[in-house]
N, C-alpha and C positions, 0 to 999 in steps of 0.2 A: 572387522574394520570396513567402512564406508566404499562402495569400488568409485574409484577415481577411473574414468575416461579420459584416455588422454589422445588426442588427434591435432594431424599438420595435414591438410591437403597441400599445400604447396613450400617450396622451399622458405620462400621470403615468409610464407604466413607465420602469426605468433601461432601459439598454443591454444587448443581449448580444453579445460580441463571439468568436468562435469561431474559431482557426486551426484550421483543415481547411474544405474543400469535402465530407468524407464523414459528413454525421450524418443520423441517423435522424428521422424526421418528430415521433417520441414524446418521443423526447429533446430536439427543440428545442422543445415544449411543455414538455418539465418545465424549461428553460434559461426561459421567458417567465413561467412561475408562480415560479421565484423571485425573477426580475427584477422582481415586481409586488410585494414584497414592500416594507411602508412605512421599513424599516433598513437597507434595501439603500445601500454607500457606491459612488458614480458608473456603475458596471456592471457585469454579472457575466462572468468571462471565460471560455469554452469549450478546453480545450486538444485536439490532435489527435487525441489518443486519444480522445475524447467517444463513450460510446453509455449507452442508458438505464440508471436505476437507481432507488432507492426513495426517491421523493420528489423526490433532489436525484440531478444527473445523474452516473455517473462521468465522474471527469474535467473537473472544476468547480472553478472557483477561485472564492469566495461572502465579497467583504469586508462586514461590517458595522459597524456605528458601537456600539448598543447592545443589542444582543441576538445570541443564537445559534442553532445549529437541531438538536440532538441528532441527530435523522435524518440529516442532512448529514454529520455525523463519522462517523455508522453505530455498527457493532457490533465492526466490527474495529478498536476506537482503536488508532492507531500501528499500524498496518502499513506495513511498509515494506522496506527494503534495505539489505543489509551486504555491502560487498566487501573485501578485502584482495588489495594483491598481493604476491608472495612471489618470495625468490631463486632460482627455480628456473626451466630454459629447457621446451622441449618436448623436449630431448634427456635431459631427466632422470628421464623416464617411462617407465614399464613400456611396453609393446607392446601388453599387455592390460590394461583397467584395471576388468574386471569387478570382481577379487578389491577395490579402494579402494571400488566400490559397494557393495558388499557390505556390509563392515565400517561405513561412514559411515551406511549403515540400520541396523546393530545400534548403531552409537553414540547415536546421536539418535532420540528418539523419533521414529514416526511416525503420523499418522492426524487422524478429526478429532475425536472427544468424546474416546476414552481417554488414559489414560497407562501405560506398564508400566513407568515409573520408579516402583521401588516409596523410593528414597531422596530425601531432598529435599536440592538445591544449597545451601551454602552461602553465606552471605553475605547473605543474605533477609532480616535484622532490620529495615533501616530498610522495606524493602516491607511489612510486616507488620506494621510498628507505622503506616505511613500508613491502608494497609487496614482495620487495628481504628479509626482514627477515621473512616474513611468509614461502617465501619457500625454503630456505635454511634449514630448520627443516622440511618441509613437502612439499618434494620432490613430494611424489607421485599428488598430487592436479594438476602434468600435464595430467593425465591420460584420465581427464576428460574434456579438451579442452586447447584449446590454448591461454594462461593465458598472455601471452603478447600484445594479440591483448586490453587487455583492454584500453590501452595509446587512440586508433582509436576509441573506444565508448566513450570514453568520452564525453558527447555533443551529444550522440546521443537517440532516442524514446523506441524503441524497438516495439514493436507487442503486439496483446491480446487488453487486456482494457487500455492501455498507452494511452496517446491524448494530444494533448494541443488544447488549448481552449479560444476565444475570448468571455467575456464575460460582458454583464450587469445589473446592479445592480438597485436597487427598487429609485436611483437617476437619474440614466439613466448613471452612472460615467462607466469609460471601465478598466476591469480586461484583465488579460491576466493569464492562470489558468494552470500547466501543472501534469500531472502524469505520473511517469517510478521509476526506482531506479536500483539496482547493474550492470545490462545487465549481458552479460556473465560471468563476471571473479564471482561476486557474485554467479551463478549458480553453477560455480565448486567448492569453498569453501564452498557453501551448502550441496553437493552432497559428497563431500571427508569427511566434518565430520558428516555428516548422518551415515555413512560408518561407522567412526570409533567409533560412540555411539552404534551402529549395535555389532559389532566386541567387545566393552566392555562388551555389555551383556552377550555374549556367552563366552569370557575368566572368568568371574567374577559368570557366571550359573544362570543368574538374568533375571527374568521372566515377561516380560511386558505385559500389555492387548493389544498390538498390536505393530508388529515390528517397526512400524517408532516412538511408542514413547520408543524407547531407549534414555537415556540419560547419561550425562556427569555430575560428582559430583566433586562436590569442594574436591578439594584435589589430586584427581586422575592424571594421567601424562598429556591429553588432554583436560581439563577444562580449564586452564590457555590460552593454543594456540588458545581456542574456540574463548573462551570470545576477545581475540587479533583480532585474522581473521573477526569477526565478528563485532567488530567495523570499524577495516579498510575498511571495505566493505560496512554498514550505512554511514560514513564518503564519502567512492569513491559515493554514490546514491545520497549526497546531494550535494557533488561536481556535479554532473551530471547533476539535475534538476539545478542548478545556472549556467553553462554553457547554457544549451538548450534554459533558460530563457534572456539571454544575445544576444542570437542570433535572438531572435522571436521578442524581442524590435531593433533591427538593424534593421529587414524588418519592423518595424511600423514606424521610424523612416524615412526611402523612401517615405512611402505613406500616412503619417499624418502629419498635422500641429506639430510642436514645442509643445514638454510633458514634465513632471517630473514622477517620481512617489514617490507615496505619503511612510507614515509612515508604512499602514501598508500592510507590506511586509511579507508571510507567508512560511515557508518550514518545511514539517515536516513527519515523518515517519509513516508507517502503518505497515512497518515487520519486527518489531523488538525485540530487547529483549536490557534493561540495568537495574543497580544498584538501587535501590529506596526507600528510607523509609515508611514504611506506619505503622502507631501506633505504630510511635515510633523502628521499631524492620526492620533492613536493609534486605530487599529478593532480586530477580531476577523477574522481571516482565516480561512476553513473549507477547507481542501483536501483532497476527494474523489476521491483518487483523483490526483495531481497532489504535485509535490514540490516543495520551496523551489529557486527558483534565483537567488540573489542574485548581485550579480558579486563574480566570483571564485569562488562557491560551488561544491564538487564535488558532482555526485550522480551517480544509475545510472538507468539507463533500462534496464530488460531486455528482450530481445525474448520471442516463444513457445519452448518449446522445443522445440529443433532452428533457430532462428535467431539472430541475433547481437545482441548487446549492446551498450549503450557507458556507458564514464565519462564524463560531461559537466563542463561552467564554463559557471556561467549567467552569462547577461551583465546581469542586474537589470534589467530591460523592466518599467516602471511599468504598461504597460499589461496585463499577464498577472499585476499585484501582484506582480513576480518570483517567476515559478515555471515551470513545464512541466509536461511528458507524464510518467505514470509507468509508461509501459510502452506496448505496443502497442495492445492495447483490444481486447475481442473484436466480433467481426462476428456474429456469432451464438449463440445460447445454446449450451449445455448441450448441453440435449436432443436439439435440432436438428442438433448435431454429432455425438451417437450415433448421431442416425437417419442422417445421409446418410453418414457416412466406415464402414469397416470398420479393422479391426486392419490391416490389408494396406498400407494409405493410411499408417496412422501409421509404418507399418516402412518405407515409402521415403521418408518425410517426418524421419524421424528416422534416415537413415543415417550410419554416421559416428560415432553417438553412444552411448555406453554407457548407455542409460536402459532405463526401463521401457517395453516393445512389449506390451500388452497392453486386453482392453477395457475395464478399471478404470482405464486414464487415457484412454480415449481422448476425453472431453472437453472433454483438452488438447492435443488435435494440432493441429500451426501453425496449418490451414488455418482454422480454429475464430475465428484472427484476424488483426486488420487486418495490413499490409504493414509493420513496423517503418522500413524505407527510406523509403516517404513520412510514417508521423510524423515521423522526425528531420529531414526536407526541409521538411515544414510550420512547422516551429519555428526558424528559423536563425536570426532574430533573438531569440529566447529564449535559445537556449546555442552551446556549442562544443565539436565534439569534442575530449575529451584522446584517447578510449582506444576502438578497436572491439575487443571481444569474441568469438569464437566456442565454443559449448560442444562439450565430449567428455566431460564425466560430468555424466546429468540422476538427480536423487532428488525422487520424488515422495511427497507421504504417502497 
């Protein structure tokens, strides 16, 4: 069975209840300053994946009753995961599969500010008409980039841990996997009303365990515009992976025998926050880093890459407010991973696999993080494998 951590620093504090034995000292400090938090609903949940993050931990499942935490959802609203699987076996593949990498990076944008789609996707009216009413009341949200160019990301990767991913499964059947969400325009909506939950604490003299978890309370003048921008923005992320997704099957579509794809077709969110009932009694759920797993519900756990994947079925666990891990979690930063691995490390850590071997990902090499095999050990009573995964084509931006 999964160990459940369970800790109260202080009498008033809720609960935090964390599956894994592996968290870091800082991170369970920032799991205690949320839990002190006076909207917090029964207790905050830690999923395996858990390592630090800004304000609110990655990895954090944060229900509340009436209020929200901007910093919590972060800056990348709706990030998350798109899988499809398709008719096609592992016998229906090239031997090389450089020439499909190739092309799937001139299809899809890559990187993390630009874009060199110089054409914008069709079909972007109703995004455009929600977007003009977000900032027709909140003007200033140009301050912080250039909010127009969103129409030109649409369809496009971004940078960091984003990837799409050729992958197969314990039949030998071919997925094709990707991860990104809001790109820019999301980041300024994040960063504007960080700002203004910032800005309410100090007009209102309300005292948080850390500045980024200020938050926005039902009722207030910017709770209602939140809750708006902040769908529109999960909304533009899912938009985004179902474009990107549409374009990676047009290049499979050149270089592979005649496909469909099958039923089951996944897209689903990891930085989010919506409306949710849980015993009975309606809150605000925030998951950082962390994906719905309702039962029955399918979702995708990805590993690092160069490690394996799976499609899961949550099994709806009240106590994780039905949800899981969204991915393996890294063990160490960035930097840290430039400095100790070389290019050398990532080419035997990634054999096998048509990606990028170079020092511009290199801190994305597995080693970088946790063990994918004991998150999904940690979590058995959260989900159930449908599907393991193993990749042979990685795209990085």
């Amino acid at each position: 069975m999964p160990v459940v951590t369970l800790l109260q620093a202080k009498e008033q504090q809720k609960t935090v209840k964390i599956w894994t034995d592996e968290v870091e000292h800082e991170a369970l400090a920032q799991m205690r300053r949320v839990a002190s938090l006076p909207f917090i609903y029964k207790h905050v949940a830690g999923m395996p994946d858990i390592h630090l993050g800004k304000g609110a931990t990655v990895g954090s499942v944060i229900a509340t009753t009436d209020a929200v935490i901007p910093a919590a959802v972060g800056v990348d609203i709706g990030c998350g995961m798109n899988a499809v699987r398709l008719s096609l076996k592992a016998k229906d593949l090239p031997d090389n599969l450089a020439r499909i990498r190739a092309d799937i990076e001139q299809a899809v944008p890559l990187g993390a500010g630009g874009f060199h789609r110089k054409e914008q996707i069709r079909g972007g009216d109703q995004l455009a008409m929600g977007l003009d009413k977000i900032l027709l009341k909140h003007k200033d949200i140009v301050k912080f980039g250039n909010t127009r160019k969103y129409a030109h990301q649409l369809g496009t990767l971004g940078s960091g841990n984003h990837f799409i991913e050729l992958c197969l499964d314990e039949n030998d059947d071919l997925w094709v996997m990707l991860h990104s969400g809001s790109r820019g325009i999301g980041n300024m909506i994040g960063q504007y009303f960080i700002r203004l939950a910032k800005e309410d604490m100090r007009v209102h003299q309300i005292n948080v365990p850390d500045k980024e978890l200020a938050y926005l309370k039902e009722g207030t003048e910017h709770f209602d515009d939140y809750v708006e921008a902040v769908d529109w923005a999960q909304n533009y992320a899912m938009q985004n992976r179902e474009h990107m997704m549409n374009s990676v099957l047009q290049v499979l579509v050149k270089h592979l025998k005649r496909f469909t794809v099958t039923k089951e077709a996944i897209n689903c969110h990891h930085n989010f926050v919506d409306r949710e009932v849980h015993d009975g009694n309606r809150v605000w759920v925030t998951r950082k880093g962390a994906i719905r797993a309702r039962e029955d519900e399918l979702g995708i756990i990805p590993g690092s890459m160069g490690a394996k994947s799976f499609i899961i079925k949550g099994k709806g666990n009240p106590e994780s407010f039905c949800s899981c891990a969204h991915g393996a979690g890294r063990k160490m930063s960035r930097t840290a991973a430039k400095q100790r691995f070389r290019v050398s490390d990532l080419v035997a850590q990634t054999n096998g696999i048509e990606c990028r071997k170079d020092k511009g990902v290199l801190d994305e090499i597995p080693a970088a993080y946790k063990s994918i095999d004991k998150v999904m050990d940690m979590q058995s009573d959260l989900v159930e494998v449908v599907h393991q995964l193993r990749q042979i084509v990685n795209v990085k931006g």
